[in-house]
C-alpha positions as CSV (number, residue, x, y, z in Angstrom):
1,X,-51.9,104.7,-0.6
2,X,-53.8,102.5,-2.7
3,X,-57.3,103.3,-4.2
4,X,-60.1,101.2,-5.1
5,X,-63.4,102.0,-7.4
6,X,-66.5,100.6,-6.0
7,X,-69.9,101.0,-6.9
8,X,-73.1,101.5,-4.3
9,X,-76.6,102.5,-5.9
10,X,-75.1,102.8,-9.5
11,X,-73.0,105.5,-8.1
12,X,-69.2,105.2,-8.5
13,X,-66.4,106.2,-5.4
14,X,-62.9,105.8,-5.3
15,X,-62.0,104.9,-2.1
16,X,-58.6,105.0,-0.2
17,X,-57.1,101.8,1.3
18,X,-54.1,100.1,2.4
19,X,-52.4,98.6,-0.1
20,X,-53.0,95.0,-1.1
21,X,-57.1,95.5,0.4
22,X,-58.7,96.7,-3.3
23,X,-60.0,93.5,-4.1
24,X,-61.7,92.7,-0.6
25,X,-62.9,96.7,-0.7
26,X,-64.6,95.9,-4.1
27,X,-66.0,93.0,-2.5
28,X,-67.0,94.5,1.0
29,X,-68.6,97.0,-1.7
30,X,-70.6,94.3,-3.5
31,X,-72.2,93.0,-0.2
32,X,-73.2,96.6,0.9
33,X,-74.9,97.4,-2.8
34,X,-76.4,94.2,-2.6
35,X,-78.0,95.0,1.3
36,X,-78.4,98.4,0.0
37,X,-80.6,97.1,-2.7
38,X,-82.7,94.9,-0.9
39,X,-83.6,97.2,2.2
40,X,-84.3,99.7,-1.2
41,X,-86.9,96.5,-2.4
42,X,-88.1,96.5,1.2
43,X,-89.4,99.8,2.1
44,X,-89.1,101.9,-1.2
45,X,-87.2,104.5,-2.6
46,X,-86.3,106.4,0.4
47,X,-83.2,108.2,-0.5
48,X,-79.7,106.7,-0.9
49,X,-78.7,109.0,2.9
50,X,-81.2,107.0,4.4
51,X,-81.2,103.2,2.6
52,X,-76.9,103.7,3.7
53,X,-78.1,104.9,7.1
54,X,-80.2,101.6,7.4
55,X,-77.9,99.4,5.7
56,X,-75.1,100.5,8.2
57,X,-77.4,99.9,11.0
58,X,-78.7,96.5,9.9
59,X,-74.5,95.5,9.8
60,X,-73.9,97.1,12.9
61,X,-77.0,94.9,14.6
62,X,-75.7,91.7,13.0
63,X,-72.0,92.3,14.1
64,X,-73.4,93.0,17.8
65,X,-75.2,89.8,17.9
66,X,-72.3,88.3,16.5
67,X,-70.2,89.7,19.1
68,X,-72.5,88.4,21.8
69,X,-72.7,85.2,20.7
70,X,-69.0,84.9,20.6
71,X,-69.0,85.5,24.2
72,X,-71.8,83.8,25.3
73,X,-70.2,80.6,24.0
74,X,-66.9,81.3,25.3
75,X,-68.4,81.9,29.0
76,X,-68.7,78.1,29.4
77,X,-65.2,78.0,28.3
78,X,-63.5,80.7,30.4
79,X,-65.5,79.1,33.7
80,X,-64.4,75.6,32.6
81,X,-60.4,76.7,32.4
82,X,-60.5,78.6,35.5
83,X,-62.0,76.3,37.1
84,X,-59.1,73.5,36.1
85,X,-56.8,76.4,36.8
86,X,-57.8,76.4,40.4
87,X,-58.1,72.3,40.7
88,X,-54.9,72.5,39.7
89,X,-53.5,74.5,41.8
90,X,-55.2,72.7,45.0
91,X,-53.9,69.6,43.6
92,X,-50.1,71.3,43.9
93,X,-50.9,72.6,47.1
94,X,-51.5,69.6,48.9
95,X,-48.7,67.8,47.1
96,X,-46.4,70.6,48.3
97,X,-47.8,69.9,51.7
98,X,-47.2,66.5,51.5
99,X,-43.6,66.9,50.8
100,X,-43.2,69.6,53.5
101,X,-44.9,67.3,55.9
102,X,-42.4,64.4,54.9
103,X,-39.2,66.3,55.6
C-alpha cells in the first residue's frame, strides 16, 4: 500500500492509496485546500470540522448536478437509438414478410 502526504488547512496527513495514485491524491488534495480555503474566506473561521463538512457538501452538490446533466443529455440519445432500434426492426419484419409471402 502506497502512502501519500497531503496538506489541508496547513495541517499534514498521510494518506493510504493504491499504488501509482500519490500524485493525483496530492492533487485531489490541492483542490480540496484550495475549496477549503475559499468557503474559510466566505463565511469565517468556523472550524476546520465544519469548513471540511461544507467543502464535502459543496463537491457532493456539484458531482450530483454533474451526474444529472450527464443523463439529461443522454435521454435524447437513448430515445433516439431505441427508437432506430425499433424502425429497424419493423423494417426486417416486413422484409421477412415479403419473402414469406413470395415462397
Amino acid at each position: 500500500m502506497a502512502k501519500a502526504d497531503i496538506k489541508i488547512r496547513d495541517r499534514n496527513y498521510s494518506v493510504a492509496c493504491a499504488p501509482g495514485q500519490e500524485e493525483r491524491l496530492v492533487a485531489l488534495s490541492r483542490q480540496l485546500d484550495a475549496r477549503v480555503q475559499d468557503i474559510s474566506r466566505a463565511v469565517g473561521n468556523i472550524g476546520d470540522d465544519r469548513l471540511l463538512l461544507i467543502a464535502s457538501l459543496a463537491l457532493l452538490d456539484e458531482l450530483d448536478a454533474s451526474h444529472r446533466a450527464q443523463a439529461a443529455a443522454a435521454g435524447p440519445d437513448i430515445e433516439r437509438a431505441a427508437q432506430a432500434l425499433n424502425d429497424t426492426a419493423t423494417r426486417i419484419e416486413a422484409l421477412a414478410a415479403r419473402i414469406e409471402a413470395e415462397k
